[in-house]
C-alpha positions in Angstrom: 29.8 -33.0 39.9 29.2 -31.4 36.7 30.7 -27.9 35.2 27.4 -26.2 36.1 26.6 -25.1 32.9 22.9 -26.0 31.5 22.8 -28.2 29.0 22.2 -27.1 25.5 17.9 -27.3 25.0 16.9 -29.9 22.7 15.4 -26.9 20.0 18.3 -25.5 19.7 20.5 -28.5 18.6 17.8 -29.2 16.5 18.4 -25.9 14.7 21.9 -26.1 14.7 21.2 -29.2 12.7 18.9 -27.5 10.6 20.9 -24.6 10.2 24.0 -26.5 8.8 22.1 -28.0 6.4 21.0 -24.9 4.9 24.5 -23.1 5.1 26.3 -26.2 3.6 23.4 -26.3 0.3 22.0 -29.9 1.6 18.5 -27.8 1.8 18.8 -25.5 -1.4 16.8 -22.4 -1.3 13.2 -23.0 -2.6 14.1 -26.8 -1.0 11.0 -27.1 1.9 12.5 -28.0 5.2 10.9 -30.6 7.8 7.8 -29.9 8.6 6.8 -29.5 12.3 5.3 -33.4 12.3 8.6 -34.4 10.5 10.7 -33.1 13.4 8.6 -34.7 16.0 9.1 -38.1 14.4 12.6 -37.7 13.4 14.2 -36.1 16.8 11.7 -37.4 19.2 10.4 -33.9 20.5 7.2 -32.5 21.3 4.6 -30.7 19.1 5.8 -27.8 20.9 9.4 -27.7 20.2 9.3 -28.6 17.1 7.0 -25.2 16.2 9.8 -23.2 18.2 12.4 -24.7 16.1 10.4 -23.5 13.1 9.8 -20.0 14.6 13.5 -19.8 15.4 14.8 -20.5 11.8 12.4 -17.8 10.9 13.7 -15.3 13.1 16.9 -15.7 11.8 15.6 -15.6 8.1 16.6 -19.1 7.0 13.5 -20.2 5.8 9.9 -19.0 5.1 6.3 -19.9 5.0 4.6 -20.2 1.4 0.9 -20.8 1.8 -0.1 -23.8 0.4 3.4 -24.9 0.0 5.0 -25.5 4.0 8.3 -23.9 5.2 11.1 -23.4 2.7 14.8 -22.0 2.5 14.9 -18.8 1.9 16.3 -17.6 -1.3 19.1 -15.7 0.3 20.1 -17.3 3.7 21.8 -15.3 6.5 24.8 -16.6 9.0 23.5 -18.2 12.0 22.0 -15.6 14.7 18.8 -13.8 15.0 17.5 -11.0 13.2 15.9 -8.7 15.0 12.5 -8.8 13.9 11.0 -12.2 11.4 11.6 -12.4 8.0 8.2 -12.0 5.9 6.3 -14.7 5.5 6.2 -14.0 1.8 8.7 -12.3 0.0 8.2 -9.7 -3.3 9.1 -11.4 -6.3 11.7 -10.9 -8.7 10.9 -7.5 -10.3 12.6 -4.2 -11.4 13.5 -2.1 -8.0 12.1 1.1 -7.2 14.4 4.0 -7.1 15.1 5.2 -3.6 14.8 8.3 -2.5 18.9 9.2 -1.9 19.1 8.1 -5.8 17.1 11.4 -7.0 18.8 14.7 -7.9 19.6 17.2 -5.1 16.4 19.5 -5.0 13.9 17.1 -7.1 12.3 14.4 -5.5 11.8 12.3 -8.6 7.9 11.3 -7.4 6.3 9.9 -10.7 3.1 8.0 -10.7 5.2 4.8 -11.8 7.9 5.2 -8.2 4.4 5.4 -6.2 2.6 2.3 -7.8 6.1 -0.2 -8.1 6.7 1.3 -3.9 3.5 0.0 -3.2 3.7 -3.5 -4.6 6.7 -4.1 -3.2 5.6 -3.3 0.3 2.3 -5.5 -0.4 4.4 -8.4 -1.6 6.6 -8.5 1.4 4.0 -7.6 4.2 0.5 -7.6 2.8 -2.0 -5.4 1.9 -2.7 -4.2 5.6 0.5 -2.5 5.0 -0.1 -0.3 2.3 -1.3 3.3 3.3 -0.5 6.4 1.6 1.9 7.2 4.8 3.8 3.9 4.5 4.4 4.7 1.0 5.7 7.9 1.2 7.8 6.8 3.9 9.3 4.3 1.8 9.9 6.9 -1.1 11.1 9.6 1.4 8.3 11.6 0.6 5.7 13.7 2.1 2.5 11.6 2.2 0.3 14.7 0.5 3.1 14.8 -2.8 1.3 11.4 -3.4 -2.2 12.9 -3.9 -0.6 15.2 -7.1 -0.4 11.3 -8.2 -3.6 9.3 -7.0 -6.7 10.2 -5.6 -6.9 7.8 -2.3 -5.7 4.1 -1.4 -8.6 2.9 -3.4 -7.1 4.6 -7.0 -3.5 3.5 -6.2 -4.8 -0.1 -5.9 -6.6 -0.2 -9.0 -2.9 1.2 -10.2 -1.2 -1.4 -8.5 -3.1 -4.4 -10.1 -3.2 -2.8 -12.8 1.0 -2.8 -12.9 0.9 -6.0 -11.3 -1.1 -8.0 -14.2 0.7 -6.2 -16.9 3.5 -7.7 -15.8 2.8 -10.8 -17.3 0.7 -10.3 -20.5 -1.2 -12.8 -22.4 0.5 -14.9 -25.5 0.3 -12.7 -28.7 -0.7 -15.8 -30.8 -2.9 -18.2 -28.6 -2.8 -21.8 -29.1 -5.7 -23.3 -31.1 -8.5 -24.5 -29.9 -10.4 -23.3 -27.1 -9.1 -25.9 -23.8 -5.5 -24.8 -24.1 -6.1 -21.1 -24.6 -8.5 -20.9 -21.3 -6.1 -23.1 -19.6 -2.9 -21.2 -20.5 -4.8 -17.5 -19.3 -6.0 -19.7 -16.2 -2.7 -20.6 -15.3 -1.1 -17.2 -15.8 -3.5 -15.6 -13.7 -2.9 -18.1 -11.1 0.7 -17.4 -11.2 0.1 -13.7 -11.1 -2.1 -14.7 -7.9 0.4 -16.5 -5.9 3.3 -14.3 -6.7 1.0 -11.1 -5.1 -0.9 -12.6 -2.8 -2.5 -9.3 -1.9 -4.3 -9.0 -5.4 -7.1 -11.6 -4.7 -8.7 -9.8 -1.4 -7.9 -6.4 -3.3 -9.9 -7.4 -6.4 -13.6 -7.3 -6.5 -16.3 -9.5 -8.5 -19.2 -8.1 -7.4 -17.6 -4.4 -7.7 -15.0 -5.1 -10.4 -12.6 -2.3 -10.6 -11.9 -0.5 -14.1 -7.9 -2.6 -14.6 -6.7 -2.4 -17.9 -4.6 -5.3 -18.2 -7.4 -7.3 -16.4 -9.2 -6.9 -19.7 -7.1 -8.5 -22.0 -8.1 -11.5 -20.2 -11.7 -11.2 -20.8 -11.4 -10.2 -24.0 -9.1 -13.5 -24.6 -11.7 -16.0 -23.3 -14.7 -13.8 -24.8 -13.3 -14.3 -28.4 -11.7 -18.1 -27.8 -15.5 -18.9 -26.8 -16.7 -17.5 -29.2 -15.3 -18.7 -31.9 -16.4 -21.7 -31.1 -20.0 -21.0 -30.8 -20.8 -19.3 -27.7 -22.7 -15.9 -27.6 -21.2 -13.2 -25.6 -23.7 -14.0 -22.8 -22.5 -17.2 -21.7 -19.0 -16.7 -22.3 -18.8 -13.3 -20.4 -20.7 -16.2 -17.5 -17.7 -18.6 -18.1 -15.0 -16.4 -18.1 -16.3 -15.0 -14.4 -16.9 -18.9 -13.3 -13.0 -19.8 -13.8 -12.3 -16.0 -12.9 -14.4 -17.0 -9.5 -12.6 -20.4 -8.7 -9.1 -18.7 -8.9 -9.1 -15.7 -7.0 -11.1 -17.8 -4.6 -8.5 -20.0 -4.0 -5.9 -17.5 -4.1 -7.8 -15.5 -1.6 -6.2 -18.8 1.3 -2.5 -17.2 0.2 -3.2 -13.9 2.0 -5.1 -14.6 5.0 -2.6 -17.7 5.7 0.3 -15.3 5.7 -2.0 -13.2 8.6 -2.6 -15.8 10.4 0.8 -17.2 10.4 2.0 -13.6 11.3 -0.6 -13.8 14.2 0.5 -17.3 15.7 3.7 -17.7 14.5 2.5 -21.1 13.2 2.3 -22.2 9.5 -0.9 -24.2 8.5 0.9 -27.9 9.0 2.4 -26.7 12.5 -1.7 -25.0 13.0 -3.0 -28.7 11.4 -0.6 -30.2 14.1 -2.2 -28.8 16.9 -6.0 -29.8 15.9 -5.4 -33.3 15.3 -5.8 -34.4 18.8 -9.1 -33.3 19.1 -10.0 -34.4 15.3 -9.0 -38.0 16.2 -10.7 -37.8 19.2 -13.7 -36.6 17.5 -13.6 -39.4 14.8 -13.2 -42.1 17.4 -17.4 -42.4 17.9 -17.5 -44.0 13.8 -20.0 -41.4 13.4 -17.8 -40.4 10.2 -16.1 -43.0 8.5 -15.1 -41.8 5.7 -13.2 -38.4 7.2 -11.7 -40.9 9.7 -10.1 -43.3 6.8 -9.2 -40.1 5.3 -7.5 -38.7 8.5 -5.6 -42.5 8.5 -4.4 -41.9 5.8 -3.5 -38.4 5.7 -4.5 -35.7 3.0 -1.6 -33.6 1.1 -3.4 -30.8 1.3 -1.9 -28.7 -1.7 -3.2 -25.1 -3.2 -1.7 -26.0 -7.1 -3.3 -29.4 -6.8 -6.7 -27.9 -5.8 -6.3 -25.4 -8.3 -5.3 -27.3 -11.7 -8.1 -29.9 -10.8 -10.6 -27.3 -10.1 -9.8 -26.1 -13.6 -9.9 -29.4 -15.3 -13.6 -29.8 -13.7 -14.5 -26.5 -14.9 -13.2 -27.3 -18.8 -14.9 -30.6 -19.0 -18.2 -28.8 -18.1 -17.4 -26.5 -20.7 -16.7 -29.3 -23.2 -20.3 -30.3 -22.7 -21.7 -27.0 -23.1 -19.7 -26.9 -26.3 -21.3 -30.2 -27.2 -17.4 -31.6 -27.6 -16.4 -35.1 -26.2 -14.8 -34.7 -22.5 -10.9 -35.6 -22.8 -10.0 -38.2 -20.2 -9.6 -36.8 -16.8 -5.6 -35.5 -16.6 -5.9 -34.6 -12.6 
């Protein structure tokens, strides 16, 4: 006869494993972790436990979803053991903090426009815009929510504010590279950057209601005057600049609603992918689409950067031709 304890479940040796790793550096923070599909194959498990070994390493803060990306280490992993609630699927990147409110002088409360906007980011980084209100805000300042109105107007003004702050984080090149490829590429590339490190700022930024952001501008003026300089009235570059303005925030628009969804299911898009491929296969099996079934043979690394840089590359060689220039060979 045994003791007559249970035996340890299979998930939770599996993220004892997992966990080690991560506490002894083997899995470096920023390092992605197995994916749900890699679990499965490497310990033998079902679909099923390897998504609650996943959801478990969240709960205890050990790793985190990036959209487009998979399930990474956390930058600052936690001793075994869970947290009580998950750790945000993304979290706020490296910026100057916001004072709290125990840091201002007895009988002052500190509030300036700036404390408002950089609170407000930082709870849309970590959370999502859902998030922001003007009651969550002063909460977080240890305010009264109607000090923030001697500030802003409404949610809508303070998210101008926020972009605003948010873009100007990371201004342009004072001297832009020559040419007219590079320039567009190197303010493409920032604004994607800006994009994935707020993921909020896509769904909060309009193009067919474009809201009055300063900083925003400097990156119309920028691809205004590189076009034109080389030929192109204001017309048609004011066109181009919205056509690459277009395929990046509509990319970066997947970053936000995959952190909802993942917040909703607890699953991130490979463990979600996981889940549909039985009935995609099964689907496939009548030949009444080859070429998605060779594709689904051979998988697809489906990858937001990757879409994004070739996206942009398309979009330059169609520009080239406009330009009447010679189209580079293709570098994606």
């Amino acid at each position: 006869m045994g003791d007559g304890r249970r035996p340890e479940p299979r998930y939770s040796r599996i993220v004892g494993e997992l966990r080690q790793r991560i506490e002894t550096g083997e899995l470096a923070p920023g390092e992605r972790v197995p994916s749900t599909r890699e679990i499965t194959r490497q310990w033998g498990v079902a679909m099923a436990t390897a998504t609650k070994v996943l959801t478990e390493l969240r709960h205890e803060g050990l790793v985190r979803a990036v959209p487009g990306v998979g399930t990474v280490v956390s930058a600052s992993e936690r001793a075994a053991g869970p947290s009580p609630a998950p750790a945000p699927a993304t979290p706020a990147p490296a910026r100057r903090s916001t004072p709290s409110a125990s840091a201002t002088p007895p009988g002052s409360t500190g509030l300036t426009l700036g404390r408002i906007v950089a609170a407000a980011v930082t709870v849309a980084d970590a959370e999502g815009l859902a998030a922001v209100s003007m009651r969550r805000v002063a909460a977080e300042l240890g305010v009264a929510t109607m000090s923030l109105y001697r500030h802003v107007a409404d949610k809508d003004d303070l998210l101008v504010r926020m972009m605003d702050a948010a873009i100007g984080e990371r201004p342009l090149p004072a001297d832009p590279p020559p040419g007219w490829r590079e320039p567009l590429a190197v303010a493409a590339r920032q604004l994607w950057g800006l994009f994935r490190a707020h993921p909020w700022m896509a769904p909060a930024m309009s193009l067919t209601r474009p809201q009055l952001i300063t900083s925003a501008m400097a990156y119309s003026e920028w691809v205004l005057g590189c076009l034109g300089r080389h030929g192109l009235d204001d017309h048609t570059a004011f066109t181009a600049h919205l056509t690459l303005l277009n395929h990046i925030r509509g990319l970066a628009l997947n970053m936000e609603t995959e952190r909802e969804a993942e917040a909703r299911s607890g699953l991130d898009s490979e463990g979600w992918m996981d889940t549909q491929e039985p009935a995609l296969r099964a689907t496939l099996e009548g030949g009444r689409y080859p070429a998605l079934a060779r594709l689904a043979r051979a998988g697809y690394d489906f990858d937001l950067d990757g879409l994004f840089e070739f996206g942009l590359q398309r979009l330059l060689d169609g520009l080239a031709l406009l330009l009447d220039e010679d189209v580079p060979p293709s570098r994606v």
